[in-house]
C-alpha positions as CSV (number, residue, x, y, z in Angstrom):
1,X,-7.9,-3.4,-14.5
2,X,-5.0,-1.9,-15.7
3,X,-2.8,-4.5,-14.1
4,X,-4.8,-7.6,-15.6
5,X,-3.9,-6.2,-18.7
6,X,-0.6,-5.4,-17.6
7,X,0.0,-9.0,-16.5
8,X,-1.5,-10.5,-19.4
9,X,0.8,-7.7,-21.9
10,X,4.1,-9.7,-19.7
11,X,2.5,-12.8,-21.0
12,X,1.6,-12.7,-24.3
13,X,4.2,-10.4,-25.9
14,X,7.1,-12.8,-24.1
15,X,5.8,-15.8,-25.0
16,X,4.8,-14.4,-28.3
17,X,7.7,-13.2,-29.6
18,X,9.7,-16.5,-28.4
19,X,7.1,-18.5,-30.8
20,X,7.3,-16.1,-33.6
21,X,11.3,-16.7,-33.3
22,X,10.5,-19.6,-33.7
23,X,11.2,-21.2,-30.2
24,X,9.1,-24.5,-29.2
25,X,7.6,-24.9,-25.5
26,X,8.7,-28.4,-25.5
27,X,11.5,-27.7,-23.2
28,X,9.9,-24.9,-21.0
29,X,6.8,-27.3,-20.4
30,X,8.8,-29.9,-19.0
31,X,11.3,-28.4,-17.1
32,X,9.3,-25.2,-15.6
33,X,7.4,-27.5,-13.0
34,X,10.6,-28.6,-11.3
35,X,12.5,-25.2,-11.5
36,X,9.4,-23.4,-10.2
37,X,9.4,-25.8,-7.3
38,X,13.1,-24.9,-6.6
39,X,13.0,-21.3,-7.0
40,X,9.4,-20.8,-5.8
41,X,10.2,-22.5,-3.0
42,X,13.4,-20.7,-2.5
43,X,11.6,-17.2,-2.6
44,X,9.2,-18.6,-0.3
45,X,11.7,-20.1,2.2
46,X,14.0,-16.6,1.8
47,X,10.3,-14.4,2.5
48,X,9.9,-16.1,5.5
49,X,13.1,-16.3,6.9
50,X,13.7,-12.1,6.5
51,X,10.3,-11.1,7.1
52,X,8.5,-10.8,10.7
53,X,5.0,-13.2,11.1
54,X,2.9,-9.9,11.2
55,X,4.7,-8.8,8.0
56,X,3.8,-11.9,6.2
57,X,0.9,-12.3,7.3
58,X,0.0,-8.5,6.2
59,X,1.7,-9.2,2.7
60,X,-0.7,-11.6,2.4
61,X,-3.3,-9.8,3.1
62,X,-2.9,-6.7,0.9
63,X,-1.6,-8.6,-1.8
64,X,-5.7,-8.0,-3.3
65,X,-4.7,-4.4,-3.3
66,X,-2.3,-4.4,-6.5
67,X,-6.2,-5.1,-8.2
68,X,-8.1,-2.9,-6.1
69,X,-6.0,-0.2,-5.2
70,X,-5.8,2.9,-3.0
71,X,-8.5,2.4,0.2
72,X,-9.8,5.8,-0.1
73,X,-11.8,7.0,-2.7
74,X,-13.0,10.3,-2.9
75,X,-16.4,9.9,-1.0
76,X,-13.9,9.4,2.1
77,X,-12.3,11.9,2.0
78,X,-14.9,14.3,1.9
79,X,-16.0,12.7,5.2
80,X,-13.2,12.8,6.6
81,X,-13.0,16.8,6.2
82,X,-16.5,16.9,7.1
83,X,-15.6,14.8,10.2
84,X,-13.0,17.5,11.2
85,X,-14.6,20.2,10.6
86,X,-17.4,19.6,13.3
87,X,-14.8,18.8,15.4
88,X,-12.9,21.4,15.0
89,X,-15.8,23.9,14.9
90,X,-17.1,22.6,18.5
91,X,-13.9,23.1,20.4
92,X,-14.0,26.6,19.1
93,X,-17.7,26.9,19.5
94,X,-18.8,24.9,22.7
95,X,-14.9,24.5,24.2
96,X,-13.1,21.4,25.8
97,X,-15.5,19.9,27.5
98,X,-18.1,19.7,24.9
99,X,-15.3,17.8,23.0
100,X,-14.0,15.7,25.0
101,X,-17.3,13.4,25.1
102,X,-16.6,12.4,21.6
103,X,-12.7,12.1,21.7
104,X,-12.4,9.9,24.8
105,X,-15.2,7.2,23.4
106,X,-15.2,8.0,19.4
107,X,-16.9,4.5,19.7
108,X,-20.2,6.2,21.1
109,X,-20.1,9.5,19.3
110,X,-22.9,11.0,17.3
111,X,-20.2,13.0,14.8
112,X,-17.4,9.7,14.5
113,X,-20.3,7.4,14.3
114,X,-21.5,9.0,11.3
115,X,-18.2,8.2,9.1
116,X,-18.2,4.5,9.7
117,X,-15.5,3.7,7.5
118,X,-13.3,6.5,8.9
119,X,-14.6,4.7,12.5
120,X,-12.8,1.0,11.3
121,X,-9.3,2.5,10.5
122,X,-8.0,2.9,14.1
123,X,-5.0,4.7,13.3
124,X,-6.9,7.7,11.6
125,X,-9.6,7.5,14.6
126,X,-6.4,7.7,17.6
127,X,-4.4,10.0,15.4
128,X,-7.5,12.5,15.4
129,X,-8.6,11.8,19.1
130,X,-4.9,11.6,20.7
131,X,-4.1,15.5,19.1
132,X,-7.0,16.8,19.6
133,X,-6.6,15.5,23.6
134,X,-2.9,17.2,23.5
135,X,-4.8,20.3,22.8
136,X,-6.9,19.8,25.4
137,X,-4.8,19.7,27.7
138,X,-3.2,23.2,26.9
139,X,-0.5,21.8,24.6
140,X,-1.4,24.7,21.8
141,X,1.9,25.6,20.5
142,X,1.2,24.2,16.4
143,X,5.0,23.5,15.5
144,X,5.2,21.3,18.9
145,X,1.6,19.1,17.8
146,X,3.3,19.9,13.9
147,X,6.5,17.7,14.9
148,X,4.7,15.4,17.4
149,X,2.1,14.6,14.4
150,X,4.8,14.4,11.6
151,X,6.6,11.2,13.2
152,X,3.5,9.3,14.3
153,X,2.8,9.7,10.2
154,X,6.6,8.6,9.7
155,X,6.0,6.1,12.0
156,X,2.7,4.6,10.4
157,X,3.7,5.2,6.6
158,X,7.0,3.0,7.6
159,X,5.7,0.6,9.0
160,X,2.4,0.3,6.3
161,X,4.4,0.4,3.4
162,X,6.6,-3.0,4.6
163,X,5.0,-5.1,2.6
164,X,6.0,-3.3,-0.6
165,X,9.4,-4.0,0.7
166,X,9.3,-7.3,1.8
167,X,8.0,-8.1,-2.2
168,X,10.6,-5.4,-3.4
169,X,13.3,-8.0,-1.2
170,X,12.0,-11.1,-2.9
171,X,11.8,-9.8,-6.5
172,X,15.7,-8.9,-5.9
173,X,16.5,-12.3,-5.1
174,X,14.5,-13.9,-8.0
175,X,16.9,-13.5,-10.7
176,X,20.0,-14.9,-8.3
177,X,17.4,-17.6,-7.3
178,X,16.9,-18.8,-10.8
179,X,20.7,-18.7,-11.2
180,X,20.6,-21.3,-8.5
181,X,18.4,-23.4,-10.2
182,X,19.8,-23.1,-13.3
183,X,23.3,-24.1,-11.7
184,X,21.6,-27.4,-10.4
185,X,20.7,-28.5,-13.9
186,X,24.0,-28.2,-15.0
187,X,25.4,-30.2,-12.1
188,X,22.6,-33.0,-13.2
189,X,23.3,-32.3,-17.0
190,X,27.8,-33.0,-16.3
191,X,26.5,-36.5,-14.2
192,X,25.1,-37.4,-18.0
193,X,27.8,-35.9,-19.8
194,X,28.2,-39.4,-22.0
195,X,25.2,-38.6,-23.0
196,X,24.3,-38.1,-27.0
197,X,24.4,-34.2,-28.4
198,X,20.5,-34.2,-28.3
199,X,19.8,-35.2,-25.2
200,X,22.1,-33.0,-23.4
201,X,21.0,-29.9,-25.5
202,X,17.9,-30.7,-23.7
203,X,19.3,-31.1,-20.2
204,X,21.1,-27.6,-20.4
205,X,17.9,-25.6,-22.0
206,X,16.1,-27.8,-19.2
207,X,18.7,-26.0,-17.1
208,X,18.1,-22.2,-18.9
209,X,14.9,-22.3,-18.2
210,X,15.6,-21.6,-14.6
211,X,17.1,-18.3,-15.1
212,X,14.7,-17.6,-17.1
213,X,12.0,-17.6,-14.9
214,X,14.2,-16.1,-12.2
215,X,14.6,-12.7,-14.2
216,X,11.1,-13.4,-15.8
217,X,9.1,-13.6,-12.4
218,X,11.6,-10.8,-10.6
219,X,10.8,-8.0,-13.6
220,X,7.6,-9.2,-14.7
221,X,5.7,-9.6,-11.9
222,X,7.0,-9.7,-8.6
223,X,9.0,-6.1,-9.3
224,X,6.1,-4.3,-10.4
225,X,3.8,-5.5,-7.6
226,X,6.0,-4.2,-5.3
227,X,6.6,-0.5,-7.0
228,X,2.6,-0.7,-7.4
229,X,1.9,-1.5,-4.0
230,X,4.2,1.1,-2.9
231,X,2.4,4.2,-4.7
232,X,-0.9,2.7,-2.9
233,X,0.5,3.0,0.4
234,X,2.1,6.7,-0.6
235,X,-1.4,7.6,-1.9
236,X,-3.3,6.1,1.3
237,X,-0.7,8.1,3.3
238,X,-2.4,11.3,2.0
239,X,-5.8,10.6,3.9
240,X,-3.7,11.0,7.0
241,X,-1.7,14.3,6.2
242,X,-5.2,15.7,5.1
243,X,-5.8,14.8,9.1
244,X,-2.1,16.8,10.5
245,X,-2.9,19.8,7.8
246,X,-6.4,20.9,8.9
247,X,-5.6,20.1,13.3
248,X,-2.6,22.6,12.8
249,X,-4.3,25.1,10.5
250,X,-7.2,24.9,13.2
251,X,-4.4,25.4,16.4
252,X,-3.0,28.9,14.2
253,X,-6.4,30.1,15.0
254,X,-8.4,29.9,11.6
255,X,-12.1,29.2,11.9
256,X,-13.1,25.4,10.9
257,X,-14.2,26.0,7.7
258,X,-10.5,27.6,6.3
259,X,-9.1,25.1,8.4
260,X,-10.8,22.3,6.3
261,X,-9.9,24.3,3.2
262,X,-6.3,24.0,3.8
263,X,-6.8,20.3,4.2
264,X,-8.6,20.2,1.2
265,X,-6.0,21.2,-0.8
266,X,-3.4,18.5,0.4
267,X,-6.4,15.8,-1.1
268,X,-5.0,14.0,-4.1
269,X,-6.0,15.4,-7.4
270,X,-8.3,12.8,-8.5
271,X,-10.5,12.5,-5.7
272,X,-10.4,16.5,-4.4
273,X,-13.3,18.1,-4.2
274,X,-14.1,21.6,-5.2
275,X,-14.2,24.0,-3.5
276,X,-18.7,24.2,-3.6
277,X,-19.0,20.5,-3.5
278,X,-17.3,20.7,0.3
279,X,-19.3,24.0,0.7
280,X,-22.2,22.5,-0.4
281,X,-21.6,18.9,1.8
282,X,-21.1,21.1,4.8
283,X,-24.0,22.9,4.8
284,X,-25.9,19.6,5.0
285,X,-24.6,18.5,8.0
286,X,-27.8,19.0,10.7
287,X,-27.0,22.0,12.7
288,X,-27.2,20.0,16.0
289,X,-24.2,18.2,15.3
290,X,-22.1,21.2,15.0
């Protein structure tokens, strides 16, 4: 919401204050189609040519999420601490083996299968499974599965977060985009240089308009997608350090419910629970699964 009005703000105040200056749209009406086409297709042609297929293609895709914004809310992650803790409470309960049933085939699992939106992000469901098999397999010393864990989320949060730089790239090439096609209406406005006072005002404002709309798209728009985009990734990223806080609170030996409490505490401010809401959710979790 807040970027709809943000976006129409850019518009209205800009435009606004040109008319109240008393500007006309006479020139901007006819030469914005053509300048768009060169600099839009420039920023286009420049996107593709830095950016990998998969990049593009996932630019694309979370472009919806400047509108919609972070993918966890804060129904998720009370499952996902509620989702650790019985995992966490049956290796210390029922041991290995009772565990490893649910971490080799989450896909099958009574406790995963109950958090099925946890279930569709594969990173979160391998990151959980892949420690918890270290620590199966007598890897327990926590600042060794505390490192280990702390690149795979370098990894990840790198590699989600290149779309925000991939937009952050184009929106710095705007400006020097629209210089371009600003530069081209000169060239065509000194081929009609005979040309009466009037007209070639025209022709050079024609030209104008092209930076314009460079520095106007880059700062306006493009610019603030990008730093937007960026905080949703940052605060996504959270739902997966909530994950590395609670396994290594659980490998220092605290019992699942402190261990969840730690992780509870890393859960961004607006979507935390307190401290008797979690109390409260885990005590309604039927006693066979734990």
């Amino acid at each position: 919401m807040f970027q709809i009005i943000g976006i129409i703000c850019v518009f209205v105040l800009v435009f606004g204050g040109f008319v109240w200056a008393g500007g006309h749209f006479d020139v901007i009406l006819h030469s914005a189609p053509y300048e768009m086409t060169m600099i839009g297709g420039a920023a286009l042609g420049a996107f593709l040519i830095g950016n990998t297929p998969a990049v593009v293609a996932r630019t694309a895709g979370d472009f919806a999420r400047i509108f919609t914004g972070t993918k966890w809310k804060a129904q998720d992650y009370k499952d996902l601490l509620s989702l650790l803790f019985l995992l966490t409470k049956m290796m210390k309960t029922k041991g290995v083996i009772a565990l490893e049933a649910h971490i080799e085939n989450p896909a099958e699992s009574k406790i995963f299968s109950r958090y099925p939106k946890i279930m569709k992000d594969h990173f979160a469901v391998d990151f959980i499974c892949d420690t918890l098999r270290m620590m199966t397999m007598n890897l327990e010393d926590p600042h060794q599965v505390e490192d280990h864990m702390e690149k795979q989320l370098e990894k990840h949060h790198h590699e989600a977060a290149a779309p925000a730089h991939a937009l952050q790239g184009m929106a710095d090439a705007l400006p020097a985009l629209g210089i371009v096609a600003a530069v081209l209406g000169i060239i065509k406005t000194m081929g009609s240089i005979d040309s009466p006072p009037a007209v070639l005002g025209g022709m050079i404002g024609g030209a104008l308009v092209g930076t314009f709309l460079g520095v106007f798209l880059a700062y306006g728009f493009v610019g603030p997608f990008s730093t937007y985009l960026q905080a949703v990734y940052d605060e996504d990223h959270h739902f997966y350090i909530i994950i590395q806080k609670v396994l290594v609170a659980h490998l220092h030996g605290n019992a699942a419910q402190i261990s969840v409490e730690m992780g509870r505490g890393g859960v961004p401010g607006k979507a935390q629970p307190s401290f008797a809401e979690m109390e409260a959710m885990l005590d309604e979790i039927p006693s066979e699964l734990g």
